[in-house]
N, C-alpha and C positions, 0 to 999 in steps of 0.2 A: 415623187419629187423630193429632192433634199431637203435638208431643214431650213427654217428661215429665219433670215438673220434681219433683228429689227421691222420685222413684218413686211421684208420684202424678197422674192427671191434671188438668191447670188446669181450669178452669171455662167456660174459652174455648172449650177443644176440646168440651167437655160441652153448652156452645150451642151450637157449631157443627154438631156432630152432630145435634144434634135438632133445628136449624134444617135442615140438609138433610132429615131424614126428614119433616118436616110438610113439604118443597119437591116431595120425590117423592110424595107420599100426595096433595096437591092435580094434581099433574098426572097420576094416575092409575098411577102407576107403584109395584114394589116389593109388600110384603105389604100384607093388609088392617092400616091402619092404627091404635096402639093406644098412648096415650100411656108406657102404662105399661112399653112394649115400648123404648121412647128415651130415659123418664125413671124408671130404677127405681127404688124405694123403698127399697131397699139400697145406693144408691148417695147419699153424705152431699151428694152436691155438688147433687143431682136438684132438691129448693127453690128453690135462690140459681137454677139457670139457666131453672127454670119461669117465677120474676118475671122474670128478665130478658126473656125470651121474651113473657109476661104474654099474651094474650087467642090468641095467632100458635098456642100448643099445640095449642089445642082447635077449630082454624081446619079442622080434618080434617070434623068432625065438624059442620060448617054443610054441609058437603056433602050434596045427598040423594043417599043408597041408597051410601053410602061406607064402606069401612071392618066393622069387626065390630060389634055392639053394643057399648054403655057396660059395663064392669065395673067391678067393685069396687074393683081394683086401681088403674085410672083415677082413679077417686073419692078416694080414697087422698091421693094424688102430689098431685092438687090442694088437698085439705085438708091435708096439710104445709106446701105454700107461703105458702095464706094463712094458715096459724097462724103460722110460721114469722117472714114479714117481712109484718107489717103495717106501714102507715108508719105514722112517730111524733108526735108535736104539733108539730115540727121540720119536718117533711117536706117534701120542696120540690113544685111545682105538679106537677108531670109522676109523681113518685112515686105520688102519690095517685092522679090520672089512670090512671096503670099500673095499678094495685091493682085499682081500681074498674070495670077493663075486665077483667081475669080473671076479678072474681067475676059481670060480668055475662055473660061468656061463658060463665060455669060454668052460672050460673042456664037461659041461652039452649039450650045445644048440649049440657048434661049431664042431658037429662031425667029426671024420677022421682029425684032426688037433693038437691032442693031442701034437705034438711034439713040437707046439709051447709055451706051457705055462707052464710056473713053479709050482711045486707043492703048494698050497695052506700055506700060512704061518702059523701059530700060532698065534691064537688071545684071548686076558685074555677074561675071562666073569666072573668073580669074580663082575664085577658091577652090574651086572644083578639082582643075590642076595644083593648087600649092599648097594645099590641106594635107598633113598627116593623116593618116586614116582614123585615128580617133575623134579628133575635131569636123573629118568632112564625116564621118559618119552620124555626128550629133547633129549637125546643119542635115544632112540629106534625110533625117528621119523629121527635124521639121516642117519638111515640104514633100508628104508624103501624100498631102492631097494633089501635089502635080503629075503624080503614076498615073491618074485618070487616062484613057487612052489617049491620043493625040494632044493633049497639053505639053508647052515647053518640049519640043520634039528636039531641039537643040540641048538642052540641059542634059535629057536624057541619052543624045549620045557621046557627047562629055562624058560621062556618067558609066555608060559600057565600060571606057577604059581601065573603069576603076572596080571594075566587078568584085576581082576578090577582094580591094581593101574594105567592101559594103560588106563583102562575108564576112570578114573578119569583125567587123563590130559587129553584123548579127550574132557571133557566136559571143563574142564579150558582154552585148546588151540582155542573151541571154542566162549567161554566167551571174550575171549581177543582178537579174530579176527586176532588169528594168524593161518591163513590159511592153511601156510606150513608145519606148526609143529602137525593140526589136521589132514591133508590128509595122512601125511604119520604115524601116531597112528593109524587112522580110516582103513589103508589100511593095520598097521598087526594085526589088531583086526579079519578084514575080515577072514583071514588065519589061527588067532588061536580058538581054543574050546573054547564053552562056551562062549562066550562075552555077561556081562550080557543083559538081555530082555530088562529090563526098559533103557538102553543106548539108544534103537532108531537109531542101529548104520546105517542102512539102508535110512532112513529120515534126519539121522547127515549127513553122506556122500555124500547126493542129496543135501543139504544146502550148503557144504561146496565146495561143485561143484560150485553152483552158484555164490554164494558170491567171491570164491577165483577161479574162473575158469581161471580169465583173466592173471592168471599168469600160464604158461606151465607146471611147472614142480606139482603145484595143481590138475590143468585137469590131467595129466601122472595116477597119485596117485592115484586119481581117478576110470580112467577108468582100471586101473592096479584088482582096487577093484572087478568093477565089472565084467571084461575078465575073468581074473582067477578063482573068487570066489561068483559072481554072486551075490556080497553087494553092496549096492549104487544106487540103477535105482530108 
């Protein structure tokens, strides 16, 4: 665990921890995986690092024959969060994006508990088209927890259209050795058609492992690539 600050731990270390456990639980490693086991519900900080985390939680649980059954406990944690921090009429694009991929993962990968989650918001994608490639590429690497399979299936093919300009920030993000911002390009590259040949997106993504491993939520991105989509080894 990180260090502590005021004798409590930051929130950072609270993601980073539960980003490694959904890292080990996709690659098959570690106990049967249980959100409620990374994110307790006695633990205040368990909310604020679900949203952060947002659709990536419950990315155990797309897995078939993974992990324990759904409990209650599960159900729980995730209905704090989205009570918690719903975005507000304020909210910026990517916020709502987040939101609206937990609760569709909830919907997806938390079955028999429909009754817990609200419908799914409304979220613009008017960026997606009017974004330069630099800026849609810093927005699409924050919602790299939506690559999960079948989430935001519209977003993603929006998104096709725009294959290479994704390459091209994967190779800028990792030119400039920003880790975080090429793992999660790299990882919806993985998921969409077509990504060009010459990217190397397969040899990018084992570099960017490397290089940026030692931070969790990189490894997540990661091995997100290769679980689901078999990019990255």
């Amino acid at each position: 665990m990180a260090e502590q600050t005021q004798g409590a731990v930051p929130l950072s270390a609270v993601i980073a921890d539960a980003a490694t456990g959904v890292a080990l639980a996709l690659r098959g490693e570690g106990d049967p995986y249980a959100l409620s086991s990374i994110l307790r519900q006695s633990d205040a900080l368990a909310p604020a690092a679900l949203r952060v985390l947002g659709a990536d939680a419950l990315a155990p649980y797309a897995v078939e024959h993974r992990g324990a059954p759904v409990g209650a406990d599960d159900e729980e944690v995730v209905r704090q969060a989205l009570t918690a921090y719903p975005p507000g009429a304020d909210a910026s694009d990517i916020s709502v994006w987040s939101y609206r991929g937990l609760v569709e993962a909830s919907h997806a990968f938390l079955p028999g508990s429909a009754r817990h989650w609200p419908p799914p918001p409304e979220a613009a994608a008017g960026w997606v088209e009017a974004d330069p490639w630099p800026k849609l590429s810093h927005r699409v690497s924050q919602l790299a927890a939506l690559a999960l399979p079948g989430l935001a299936p519209g977003l993603a093919e929006q998104l096709a259209v725009r294959t290479d300009d994704l390459a091209r920030g994967f190779v800028r993000a990792v030119r400039r050795r920003d880790w975080l911002q090429a793992a999660g390009l790299g990882r919806w590259l993985a998921r969409l058609p077509d990504a060009p040949q010459t990217l190397g997106l397969d040899s990018g993504l084992a570099f960017v492992r490397q290089m940026g491993g030692g931070d969790p939520r990189v490894a997540l991105h990661v091995v997100a690539a290769q679980r689901f989509y078999g990019r990255g080894w």
